[in-house]
N, C-alpha and C positions, 0 to 999 in steps of 0.2 A: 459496560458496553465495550466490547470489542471493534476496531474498525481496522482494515486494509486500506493501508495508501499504497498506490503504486507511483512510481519515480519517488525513491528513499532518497535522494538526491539533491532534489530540486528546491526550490522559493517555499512552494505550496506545502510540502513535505515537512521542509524541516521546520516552518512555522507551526503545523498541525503538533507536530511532538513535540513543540515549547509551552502551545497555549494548554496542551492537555495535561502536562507534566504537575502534578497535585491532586489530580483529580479522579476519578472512578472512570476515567476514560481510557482505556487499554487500545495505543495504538502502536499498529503492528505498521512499518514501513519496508517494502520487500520490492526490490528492483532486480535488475539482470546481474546478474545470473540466475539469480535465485528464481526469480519471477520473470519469463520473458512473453510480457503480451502476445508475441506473435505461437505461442505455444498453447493454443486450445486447452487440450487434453492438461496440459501441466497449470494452466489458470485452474481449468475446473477440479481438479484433483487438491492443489493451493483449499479451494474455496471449501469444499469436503472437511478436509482435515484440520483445516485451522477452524472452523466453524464461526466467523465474524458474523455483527450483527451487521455490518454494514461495508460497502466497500467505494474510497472515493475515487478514482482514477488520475493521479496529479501527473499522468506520463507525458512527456511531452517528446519530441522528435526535433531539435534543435540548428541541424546542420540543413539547412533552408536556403 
């Protein structure tokens, strides 16, 4: 299984690439630059080409 986290950064992120790290769980974590939410066209184009079976959203927006 392949999955897309978005914010490669964060709590959510880097625990998901700890817990899976053994297992048949192929996690891709991709943040900005590479991956910038507010870029329509470049998520869906991401989502195309990497072909993930699933994708979790860990972004968060922190300066609050």
């Amino acid at each position: 299984m392949r999955i897309l986290v978005t914010g490669n950064r964060g709590q959510v992120a880097t625990s998901l690439l700890e817990r899976a790290a053994g297992t048949d769980i192929e996690i891709i974590a991709l943040g900005r630059p590479r991956l910038d939410l507010a870029d329509r066209e470049g998520v869906l184009s991401a989502c195309e080409r990497l072909a993930f079976d699933a994708i979790i959203n860990a972004a968060a927006y922190t300066a609050v």
